[in-house]
N, C-alpha and C positions, 0 to 999 in steps of 0.2 A: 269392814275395813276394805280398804281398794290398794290390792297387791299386784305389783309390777314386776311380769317376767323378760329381761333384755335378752336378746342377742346379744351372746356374749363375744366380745371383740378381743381379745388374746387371742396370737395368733399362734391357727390350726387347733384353737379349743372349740370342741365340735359337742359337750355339752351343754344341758339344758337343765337348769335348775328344780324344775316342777314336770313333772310326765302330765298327758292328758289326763290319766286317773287321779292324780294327787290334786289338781283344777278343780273336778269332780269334789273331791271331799270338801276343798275349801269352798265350792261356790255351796255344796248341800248346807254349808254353817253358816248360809248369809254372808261370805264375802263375793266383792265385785275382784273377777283375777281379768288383767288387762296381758295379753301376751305379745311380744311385737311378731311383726310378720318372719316368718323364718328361722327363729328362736330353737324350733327342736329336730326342723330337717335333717340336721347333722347327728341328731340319734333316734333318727328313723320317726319324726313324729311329723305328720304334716299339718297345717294350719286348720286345716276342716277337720282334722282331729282333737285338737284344741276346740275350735267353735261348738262341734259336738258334744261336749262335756259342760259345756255353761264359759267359754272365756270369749271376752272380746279381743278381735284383732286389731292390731294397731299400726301403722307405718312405720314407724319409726321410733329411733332408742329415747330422743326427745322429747317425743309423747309419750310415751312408756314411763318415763321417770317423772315427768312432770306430772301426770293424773295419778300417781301410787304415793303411797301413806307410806307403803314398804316395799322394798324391793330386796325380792329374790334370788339368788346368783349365784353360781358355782365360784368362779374365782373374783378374786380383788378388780375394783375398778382400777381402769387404767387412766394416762392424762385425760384422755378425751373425755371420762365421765365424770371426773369433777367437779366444773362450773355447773353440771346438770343434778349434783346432789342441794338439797335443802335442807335449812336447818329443822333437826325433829323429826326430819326422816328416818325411819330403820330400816337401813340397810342389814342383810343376813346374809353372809356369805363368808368363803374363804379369803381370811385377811396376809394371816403371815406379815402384821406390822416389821417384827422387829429385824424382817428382810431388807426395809423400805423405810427411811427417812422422810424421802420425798410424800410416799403416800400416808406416811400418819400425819405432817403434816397437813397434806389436803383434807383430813378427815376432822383434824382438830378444827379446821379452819372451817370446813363445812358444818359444823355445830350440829352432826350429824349423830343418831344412835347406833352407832356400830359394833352389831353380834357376832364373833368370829367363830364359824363352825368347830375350828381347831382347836380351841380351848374349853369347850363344852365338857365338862368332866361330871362323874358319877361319883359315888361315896367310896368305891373301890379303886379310884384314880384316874380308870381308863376314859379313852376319848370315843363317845360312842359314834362322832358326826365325823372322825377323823380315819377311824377303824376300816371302814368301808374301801373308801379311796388306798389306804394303806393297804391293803391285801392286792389290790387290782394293782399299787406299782409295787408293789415286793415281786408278784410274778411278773409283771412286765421287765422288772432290771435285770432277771436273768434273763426272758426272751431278747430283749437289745441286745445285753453283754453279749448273749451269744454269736448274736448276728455280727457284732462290727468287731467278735477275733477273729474274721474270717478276712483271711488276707487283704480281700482287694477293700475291703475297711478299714485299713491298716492296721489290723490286730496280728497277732502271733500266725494265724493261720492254725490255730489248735479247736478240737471238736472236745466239747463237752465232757461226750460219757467215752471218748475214745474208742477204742474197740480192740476185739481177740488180741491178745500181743502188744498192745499199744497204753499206756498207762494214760487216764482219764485227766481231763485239767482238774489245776486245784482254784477252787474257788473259796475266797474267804469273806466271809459276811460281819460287816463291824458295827453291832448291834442286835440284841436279842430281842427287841419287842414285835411289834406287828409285823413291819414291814421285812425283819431280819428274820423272823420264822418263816415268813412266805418268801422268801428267797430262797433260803438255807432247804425248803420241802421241795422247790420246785428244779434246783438245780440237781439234788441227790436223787430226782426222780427222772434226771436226764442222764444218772450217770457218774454224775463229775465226784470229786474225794470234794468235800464242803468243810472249811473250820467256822463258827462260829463264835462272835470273842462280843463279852460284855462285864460289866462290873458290877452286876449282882448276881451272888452266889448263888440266891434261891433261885434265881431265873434260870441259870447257867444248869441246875441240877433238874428242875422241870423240864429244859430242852434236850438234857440228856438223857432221861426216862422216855422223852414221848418220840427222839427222832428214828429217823430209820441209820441202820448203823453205818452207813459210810458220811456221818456226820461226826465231826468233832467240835465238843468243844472247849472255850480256851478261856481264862479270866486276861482283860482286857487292859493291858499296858504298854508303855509308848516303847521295850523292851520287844515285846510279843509283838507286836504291830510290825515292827520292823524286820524282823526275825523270818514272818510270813509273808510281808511284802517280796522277801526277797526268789519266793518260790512259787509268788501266787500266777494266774493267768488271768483274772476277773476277780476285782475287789469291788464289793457293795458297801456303800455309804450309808447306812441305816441309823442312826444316834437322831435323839429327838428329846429337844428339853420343850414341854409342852408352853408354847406362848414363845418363848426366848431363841434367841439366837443358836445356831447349832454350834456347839465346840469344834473345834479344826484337832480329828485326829491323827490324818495323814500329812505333814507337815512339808513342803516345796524342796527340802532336804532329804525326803524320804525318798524321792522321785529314785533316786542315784541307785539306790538297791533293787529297783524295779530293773524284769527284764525288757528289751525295747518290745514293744507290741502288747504290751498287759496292756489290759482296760479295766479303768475306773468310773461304776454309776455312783454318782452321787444324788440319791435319790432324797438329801436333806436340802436341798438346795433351794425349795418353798421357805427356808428359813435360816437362808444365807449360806448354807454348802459346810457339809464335814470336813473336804479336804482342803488345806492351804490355795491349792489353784485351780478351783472352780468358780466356772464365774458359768451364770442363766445361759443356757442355748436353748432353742424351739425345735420340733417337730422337724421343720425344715431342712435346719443346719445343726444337724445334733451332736456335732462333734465337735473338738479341736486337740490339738497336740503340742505337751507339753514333755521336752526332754525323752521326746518316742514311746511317750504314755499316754494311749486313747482315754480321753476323759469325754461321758455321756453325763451332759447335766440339764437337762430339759427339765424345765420349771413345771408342767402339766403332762405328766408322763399317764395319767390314766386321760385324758382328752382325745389319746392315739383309736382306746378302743369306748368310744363315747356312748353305743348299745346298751354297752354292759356298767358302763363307769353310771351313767342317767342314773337306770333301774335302781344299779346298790346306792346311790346316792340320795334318791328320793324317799328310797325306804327306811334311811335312818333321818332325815331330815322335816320329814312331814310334818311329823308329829309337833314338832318345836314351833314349825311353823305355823300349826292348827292353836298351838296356846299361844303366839303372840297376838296371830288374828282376832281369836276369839276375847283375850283377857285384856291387848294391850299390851305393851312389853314390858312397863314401871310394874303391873299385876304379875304379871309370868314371869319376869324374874324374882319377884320378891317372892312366890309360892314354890316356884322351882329352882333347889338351890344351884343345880345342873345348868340350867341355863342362865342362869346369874355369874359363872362363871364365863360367859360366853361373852360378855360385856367386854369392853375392850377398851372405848373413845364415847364417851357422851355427854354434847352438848360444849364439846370443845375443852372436853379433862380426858385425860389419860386415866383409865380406872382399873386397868389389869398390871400388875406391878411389876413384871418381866419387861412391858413394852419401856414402860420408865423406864428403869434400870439401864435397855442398851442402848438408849440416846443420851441420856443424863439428863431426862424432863423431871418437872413434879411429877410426880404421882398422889390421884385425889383417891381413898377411899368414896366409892358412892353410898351414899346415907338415903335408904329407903324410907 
């Protein structure tokens, strides 16, 4: 198969879908990997690093998409790659349809095979291709939060773990899965008092066996939510319904209870934003202020630290992309039922049932 790795164009995304090693594995299987020029600079890979592993370089994202059966990619194409997808192409990447009107459109349209890393699921529910990136921004939304409560950020001006005499910020994390663990460890390791709030009991009581004890936590209602809003100093957005749009638990009413200068990550915002008033910011301009409540909602919050986002990224991704290579995608997802969840849009049907659902499209079962 001849698989296409782009420069990815979201901007200040400094990922690279496939490292030189993972080239390596796929060109050892008899595939042709086409990489375009400059594709992994941005996490430390250069071209002749690529070439030395078996890939050809290529100029341009043009040629890149138009010589590949498949293409490779960290995040969702943007407008500009659209007219450059074909139909029957497999695409494999982070989709987050049901963020995006616009772009499932383009993809229905494109009559394209579209596998979305995020919904890849195991027989034990978890997201093995989404786990990765989730860890790397659970820690990064406390490193931001804690950067922009620093005054001239427009935050509170409060430090984490506080110090001698000085009572430490309270941080509340709303959501107990991947990304809500890796916040909830990284802030109580800074210091700060942490509540965590979720709505399953069994989760709720595994996080309170394994955390360390300046963590609390809390069963998750629109009661408790507000209760802690009103003491918090950094609130993280972690709720995640796998494929679907994320529920809004922070409501534009809740703001009123906040003190001015709390900050809110809303780190669901890959799939439309937990809180009523989040709307995509970048890298760039990562802020804005609503009602003197710092909101951080950067859609590619692990692209900041791209070294490390690559590595964990490749190592869970390979592999999927070793059996589509090798089998075909119609083969590898019919043998793999994990990746058959992965299915999203093909051939111009909507075949993941979430994405239906939050546009009000049909929804086709695919019949293998």
């Amino acid at each position: 198969m001849k698989i296409g790795i782009p420069k990815e164009l979201k901007a200040f995304e400094n990922r690279v879908a496939v490292t030189p090693a993972g080239v390596h594995e796929l060109v050892v299987c008899g595939h042709e990997v086409y990489v375009q020029a400059g594709a992994g600079t941005g996490s430390g890979f250069s071209d002749a690093d690529y070439t030395n592993t078996g890939a050809k370089i290529l100029s341009t994202i043009e040629e890149t998409y138009a010589v590949a059966d498949m293409i490779v990619k960290v995040k969702e194409p943007i407008q500009q790659e659209y007219s450059l997808i074909r139909e029957n192409q497999i695409i494999f990447t982070y989709f987050h349809f049901a963020s995006s009107m616009e772009l499932t459109e383009a993809m229905i349209k494109s009559k394209a095979i579209c596998i979305a890393y995020e919904t890849v699921q195991l027989p034990d529910r978890s997201l093995p291709l989404l786990v990765p990136m989730s860890e790397v921004a659970g820690r990064m939304a406390i490193q931001e939060g804690a950067r922009f409560l620093e005054k001239p950020h427009l935050g509170k001006g409060v430090l984490l773990g506080g110090v001698p005499g000085v009572k430490p910020a309270h941080v509340v994390v709303i959501g107990g899965g991947i990304v809500g663990a890796q916040s909830a460890r990284i802030a109580a390791g800074m210091g700060a008092r942490v509540t965590i709030l979720d709505k399953s009991l069994p989760r709720l009581r595994y996080l309170n066996d394994i955390m360390p004890a300046n963590i609390t936590t809390r069963y998750s209602d629109t009661h408790t939510v507000i209760e802690l809003c009103k003491d918090a100093d950094l609130i993280v957005g972690a709720v995640l319904i796998a494929g679907d749009k994320a529920p809004q638990v922070v409501t534009r009413e809740m703001l009123k209870y906040m003190q001015p200068g709390t900050v809110m990550v809303d780190v669901a915002i890959d799939q439309g934003g937990c809180f009523e008033t989040s709307r995509p910011t970048t890298h760039l301009d990562p802020v804005f202020v609503i009602d003197d409540v710092v909101h951080y909602c950067v859609a590619n919050i692990p692209g900041a630290v791209p070294m490390t986002s690559t590595l964990a990224l490749t190592n869970a991704t390979l592999p999927y992309a070793l059996s589509l290579a090798n089998k075909g995608w119609e083969a590898a997802c019919r043998d793999h039922k994990d990746l058959r969840s992965g299915l999203n849009i093909v051939k111009g049907d909507i075949v993941f049932k979430a994405v239906a659902n939050t546009f009000g499209m049909e929804y086709k079962e695919y019949q293998f």
